[in-house]
C-alpha positions as CSV (number, residue, x, y, z in Angstrom):
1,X,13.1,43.9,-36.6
2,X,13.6,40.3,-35.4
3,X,14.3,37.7,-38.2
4,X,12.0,34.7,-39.3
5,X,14.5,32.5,-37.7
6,X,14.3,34.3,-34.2
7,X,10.8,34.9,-34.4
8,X,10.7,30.5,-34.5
9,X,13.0,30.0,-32.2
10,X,12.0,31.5,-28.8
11,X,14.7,30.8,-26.5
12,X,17.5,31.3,-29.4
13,X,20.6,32.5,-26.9
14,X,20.0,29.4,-24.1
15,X,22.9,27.6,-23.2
16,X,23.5,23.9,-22.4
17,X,23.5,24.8,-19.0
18,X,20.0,26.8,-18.8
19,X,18.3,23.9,-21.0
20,X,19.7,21.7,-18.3
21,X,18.2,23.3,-15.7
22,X,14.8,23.7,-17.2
23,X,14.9,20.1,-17.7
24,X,15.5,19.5,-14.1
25,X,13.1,21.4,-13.2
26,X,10.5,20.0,-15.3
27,X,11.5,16.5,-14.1
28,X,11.4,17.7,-10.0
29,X,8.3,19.1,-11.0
30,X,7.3,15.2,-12.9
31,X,8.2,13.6,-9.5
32,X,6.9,15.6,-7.0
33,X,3.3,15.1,-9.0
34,X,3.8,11.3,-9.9
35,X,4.6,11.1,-6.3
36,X,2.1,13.2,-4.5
37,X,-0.3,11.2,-6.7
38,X,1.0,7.5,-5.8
39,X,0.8,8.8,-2.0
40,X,-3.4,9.1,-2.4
41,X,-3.6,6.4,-4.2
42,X,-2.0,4.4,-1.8
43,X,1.4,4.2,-3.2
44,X,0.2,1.4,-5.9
45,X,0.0,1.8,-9.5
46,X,-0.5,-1.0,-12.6
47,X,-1.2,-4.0,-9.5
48,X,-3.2,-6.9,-10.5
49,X,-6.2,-6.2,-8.3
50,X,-4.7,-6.6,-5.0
51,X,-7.3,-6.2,-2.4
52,X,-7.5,-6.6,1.2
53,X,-7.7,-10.3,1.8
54,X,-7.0,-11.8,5.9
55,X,-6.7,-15.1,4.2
56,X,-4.2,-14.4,2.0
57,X,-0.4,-15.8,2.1
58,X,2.3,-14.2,0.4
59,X,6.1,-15.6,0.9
60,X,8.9,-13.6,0.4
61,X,12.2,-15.4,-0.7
62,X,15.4,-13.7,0.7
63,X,19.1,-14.2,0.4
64,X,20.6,-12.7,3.6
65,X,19.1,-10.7,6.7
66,X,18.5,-7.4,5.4
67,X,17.5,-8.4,2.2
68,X,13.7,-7.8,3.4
69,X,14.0,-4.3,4.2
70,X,17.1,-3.2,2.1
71,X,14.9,-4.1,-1.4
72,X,11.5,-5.3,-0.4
73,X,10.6,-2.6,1.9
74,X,7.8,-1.0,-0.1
75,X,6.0,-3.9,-1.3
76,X,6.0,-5.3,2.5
77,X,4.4,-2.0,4.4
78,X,1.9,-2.3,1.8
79,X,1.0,-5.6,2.2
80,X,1.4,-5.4,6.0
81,X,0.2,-2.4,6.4
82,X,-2.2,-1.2,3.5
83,X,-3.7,-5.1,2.8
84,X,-3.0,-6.9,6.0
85,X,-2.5,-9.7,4.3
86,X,-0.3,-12.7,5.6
87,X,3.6,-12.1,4.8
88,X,5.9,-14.6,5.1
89,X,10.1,-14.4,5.1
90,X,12.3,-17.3,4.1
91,X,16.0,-16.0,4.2
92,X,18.1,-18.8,3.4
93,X,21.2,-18.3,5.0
94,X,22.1,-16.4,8.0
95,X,24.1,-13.7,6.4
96,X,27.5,-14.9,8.3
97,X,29.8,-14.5,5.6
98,X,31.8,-12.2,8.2
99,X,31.1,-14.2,11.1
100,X,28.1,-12.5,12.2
101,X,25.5,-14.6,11.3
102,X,24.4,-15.1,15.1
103,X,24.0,-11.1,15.8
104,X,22.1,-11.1,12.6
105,X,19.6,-13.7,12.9
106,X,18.5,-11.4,15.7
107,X,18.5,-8.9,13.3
108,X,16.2,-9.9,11.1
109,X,13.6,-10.4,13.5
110,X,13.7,-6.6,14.5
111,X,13.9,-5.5,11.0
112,X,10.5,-8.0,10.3
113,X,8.8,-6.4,13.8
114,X,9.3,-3.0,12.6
115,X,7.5,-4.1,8.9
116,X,4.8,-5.7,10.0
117,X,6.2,-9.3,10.1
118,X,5.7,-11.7,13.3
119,X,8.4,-13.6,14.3
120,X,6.4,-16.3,13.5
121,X,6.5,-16.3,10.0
122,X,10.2,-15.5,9.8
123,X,12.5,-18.6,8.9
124,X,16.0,-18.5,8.9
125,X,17.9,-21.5,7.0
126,X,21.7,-21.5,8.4
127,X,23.6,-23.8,6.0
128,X,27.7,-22.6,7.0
129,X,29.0,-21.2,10.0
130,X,32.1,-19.4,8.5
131,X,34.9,-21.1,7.1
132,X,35.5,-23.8,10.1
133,X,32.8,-25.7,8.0
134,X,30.8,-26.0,11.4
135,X,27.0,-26.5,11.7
136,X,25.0,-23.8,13.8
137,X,21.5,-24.7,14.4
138,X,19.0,-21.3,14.4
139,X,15.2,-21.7,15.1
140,X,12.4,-19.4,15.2
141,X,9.4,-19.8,16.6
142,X,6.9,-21.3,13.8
143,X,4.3,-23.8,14.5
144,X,6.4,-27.0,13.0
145,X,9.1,-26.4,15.0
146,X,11.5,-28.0,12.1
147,X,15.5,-27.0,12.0
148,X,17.2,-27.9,8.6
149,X,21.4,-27.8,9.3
150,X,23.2,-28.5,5.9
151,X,26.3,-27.1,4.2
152,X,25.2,-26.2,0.9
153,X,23.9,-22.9,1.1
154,X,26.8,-20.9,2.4
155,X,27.0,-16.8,2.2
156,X,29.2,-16.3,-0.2
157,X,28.8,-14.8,-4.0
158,X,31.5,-16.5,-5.4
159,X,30.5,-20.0,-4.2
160,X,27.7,-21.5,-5.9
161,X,24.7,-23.2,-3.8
162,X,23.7,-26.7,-4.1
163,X,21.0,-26.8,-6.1
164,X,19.6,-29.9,-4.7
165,X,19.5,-28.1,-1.0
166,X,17.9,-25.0,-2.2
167,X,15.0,-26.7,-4.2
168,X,14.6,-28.3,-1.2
169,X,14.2,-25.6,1.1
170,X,12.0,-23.2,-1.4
171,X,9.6,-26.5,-1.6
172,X,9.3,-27.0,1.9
173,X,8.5,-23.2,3.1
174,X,6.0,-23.2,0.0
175,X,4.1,-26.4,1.3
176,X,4.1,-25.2,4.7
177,X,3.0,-21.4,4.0
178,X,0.9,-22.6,1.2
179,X,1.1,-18.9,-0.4
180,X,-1.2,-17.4,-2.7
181,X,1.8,-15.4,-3.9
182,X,5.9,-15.8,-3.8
183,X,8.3,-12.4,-4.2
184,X,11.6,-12.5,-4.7
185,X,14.6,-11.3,-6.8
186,X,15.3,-11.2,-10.2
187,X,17.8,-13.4,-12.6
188,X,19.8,-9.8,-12.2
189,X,19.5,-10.0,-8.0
190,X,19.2,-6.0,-8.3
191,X,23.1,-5.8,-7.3
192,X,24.3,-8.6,-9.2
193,X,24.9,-11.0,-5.7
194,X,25.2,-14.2,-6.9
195,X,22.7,-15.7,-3.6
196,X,20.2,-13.2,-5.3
197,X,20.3,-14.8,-8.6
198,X,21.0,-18.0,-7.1
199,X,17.2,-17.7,-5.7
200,X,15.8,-15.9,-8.6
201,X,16.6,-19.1,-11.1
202,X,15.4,-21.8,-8.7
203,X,11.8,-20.1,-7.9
204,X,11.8,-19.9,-11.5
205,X,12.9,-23.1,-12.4
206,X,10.3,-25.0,-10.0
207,X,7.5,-22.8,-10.8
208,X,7.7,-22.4,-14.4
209,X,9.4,-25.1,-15.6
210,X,8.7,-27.6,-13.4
211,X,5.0,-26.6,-12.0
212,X,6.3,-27.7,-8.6
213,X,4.1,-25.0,-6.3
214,X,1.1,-26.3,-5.8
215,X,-1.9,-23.3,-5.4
216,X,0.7,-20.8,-6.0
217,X,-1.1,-18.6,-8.5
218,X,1.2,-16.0,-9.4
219,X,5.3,-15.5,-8.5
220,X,6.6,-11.8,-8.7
221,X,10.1,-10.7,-9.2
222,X,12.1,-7.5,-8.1
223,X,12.9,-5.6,-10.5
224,X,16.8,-4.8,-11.4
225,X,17.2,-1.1,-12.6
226,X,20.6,0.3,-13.4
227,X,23.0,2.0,-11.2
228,X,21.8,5.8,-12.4
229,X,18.2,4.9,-11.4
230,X,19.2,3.0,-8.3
231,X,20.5,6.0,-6.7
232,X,17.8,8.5,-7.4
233,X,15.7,8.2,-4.9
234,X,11.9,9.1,-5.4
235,X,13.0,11.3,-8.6
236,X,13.3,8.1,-9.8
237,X,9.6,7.5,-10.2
238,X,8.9,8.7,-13.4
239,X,11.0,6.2,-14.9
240,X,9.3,3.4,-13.3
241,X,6.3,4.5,-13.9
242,X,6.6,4.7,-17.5
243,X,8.9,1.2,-17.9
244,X,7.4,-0.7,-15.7
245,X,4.2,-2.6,-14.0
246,X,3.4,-3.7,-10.7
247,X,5.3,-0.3,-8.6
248,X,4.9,0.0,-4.9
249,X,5.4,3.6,-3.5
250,X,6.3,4.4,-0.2
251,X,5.1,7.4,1.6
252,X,6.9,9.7,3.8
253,X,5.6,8.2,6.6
254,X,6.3,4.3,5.8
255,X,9.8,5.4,4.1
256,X,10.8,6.6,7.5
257,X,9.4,3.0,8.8
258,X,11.5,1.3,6.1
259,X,14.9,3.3,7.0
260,X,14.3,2.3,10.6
261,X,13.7,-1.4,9.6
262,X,17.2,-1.0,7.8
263,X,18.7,0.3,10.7
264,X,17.9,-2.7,12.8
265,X,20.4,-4.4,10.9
266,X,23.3,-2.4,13.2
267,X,26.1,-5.4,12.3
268,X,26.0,-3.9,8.2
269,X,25.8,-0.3,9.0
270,X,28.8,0.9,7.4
271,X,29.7,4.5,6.1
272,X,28.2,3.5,2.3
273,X,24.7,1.9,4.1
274,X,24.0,5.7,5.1
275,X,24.1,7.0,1.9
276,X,22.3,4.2,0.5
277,X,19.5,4.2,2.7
278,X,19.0,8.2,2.2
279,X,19.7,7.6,-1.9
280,X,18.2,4.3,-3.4
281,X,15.0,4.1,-4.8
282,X,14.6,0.7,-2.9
283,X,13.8,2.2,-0.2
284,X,10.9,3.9,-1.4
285,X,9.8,2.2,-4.5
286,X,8.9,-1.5,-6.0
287,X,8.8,-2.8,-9.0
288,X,7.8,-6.2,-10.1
289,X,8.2,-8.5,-13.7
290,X,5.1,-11.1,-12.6
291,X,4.9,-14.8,-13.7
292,X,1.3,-16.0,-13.4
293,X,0.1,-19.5,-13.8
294,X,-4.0,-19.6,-13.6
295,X,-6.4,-18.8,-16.7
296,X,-7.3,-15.9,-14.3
297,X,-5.7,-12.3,-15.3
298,X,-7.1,-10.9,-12.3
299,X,-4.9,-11.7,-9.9
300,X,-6.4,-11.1,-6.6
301,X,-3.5,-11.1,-3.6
């Protein structure tokens, strides 16, 4: 006859091990649901009232080509290609901390193509060409035509950018876009790159501090998640959707789109790029800490 004790206790002989697989099964289980869901719902959840809008503006602030499909991916086929709404790229430097900055201002503009973006709404701001300390002009094709050359913005994470340049630039592509909306990284830069942060605390600064963004009603930042979340892919969903607000989820589909946007970038393809375009949960999900600045709640983007 069983005891009280074993009566209560239904799985009394389980192991670490078995408990640890039941729990990863329940959470595969979690994420194929949470996902399957975000897929028919469009991949959004906890969004202020986006809706399809052909006159709205949204400018994305970058670091470095790549930046735009490495972390943003998600949010950008779903404005491109769920809300057709107007997207807009500043990258502020040309990525050429390794000399490559010419190959990769090509770059970009492939990676942009493949997410929606038309070449001309990409700017690319070249401030250092290497370590000769050598100006290199790069110009896209946008209506003003306008070049900036300067030396204060180099790519470089241990090298602080010039404050004074980088307001500048931020104001300029906000009064020529005139965005609704401005995304960009957080004061963590979601791997720590100094640019990242760099960006992070001047949007901040100039929006919040300084009210500087005229029309602007709302600016959005990436969401930094830590290393063990980074690296789970879509089983990472569960988590976000219980920690945080404003999640873009790709499906299979656009997550495929995303990896080849990513693969455009052939000059930073290394060995470790593989594995983080299969594994990192930037690939296939958003998430965004908002700042808002009308009386509005609702944003509408």
């Amino acid at each position: 006859m069983a005891s009280p004790r074993e009566f209560l206790d239904p799985f009394p002989y389980w192991s670490l091990i078995e408990w640890a697989k039941l729990l990863i099964v329940a959470h595969v289980v979690v994420c194929v649901v949470s996902y399957t869901t975000a897929v028919l719902l469009g991949g959004r959840f906890k969004e202020h009232c986006l809706q399809k809008d052909a006159e709205r503006r949204v400018l994305l602030i970058t670091a470095h080509p790549d930046d735009e499909c490495m972390f943003f991916s998600p949010l950008l086929l779903h404005l491109t290609a769920e809300r057709q709404v107007h997207v807009h790229v500043l990258c502020l430097t040309n990525g050429n901390y390794y000399g490559q900055g010419k190959r990769r201002e090509k770059e970009i503009l492939k990676s942009c193509q493949i997410l929606g973006i038309p070449e001309s709404n990409i700017a690319v701001i070249n401030k250092r060409y290497g370590n000769k300390q050598k100006s290199v002009l790069f110009q896209v094709k946008r209506p003003d035509k306008s070049v900036k050359v300067d030396l204060d913005l180099p790519d470089d994470p241990h090298q602080a950018w010039s404050s004074v340049s980088l307001d500048a630039e931020v104001r300029a592509a906000v009064d020529r876009v005139q965005p609704h909306q401005i995304f960009t990284f957080d004061d963590y830069g979601v791997s720590g790159h100094g640019n990242h942060i760099a960006v992070a605390q001047a949007v901040r600064k100039m929006y919040k501090e300084e009210n500087r963004f005229k029309g602007v009603e709302a600016v959005y930042h990436l969401e930094t998640v830590g290393v063990w979340r980074k690296y789970l892919g879509v089983l990472e969903l569960p988590f976000t959707l219980l920690l945080s607000s404003n999640v873009y989820m790709l499906s299979p589909q656009h997550i495929l789109r995303a990896q080849r946007a990513m693969l455009a970038h052939g000059s930073q393809l290394e060995w470790f790029r593989f594995l983080y375009i299969i594994l990192s949960r930037y690939m296939a999900i958003n998430s965004f800490t908002v700042e808002l600045c009308t009386a509005d709640p609702a944003i509408r983007l």
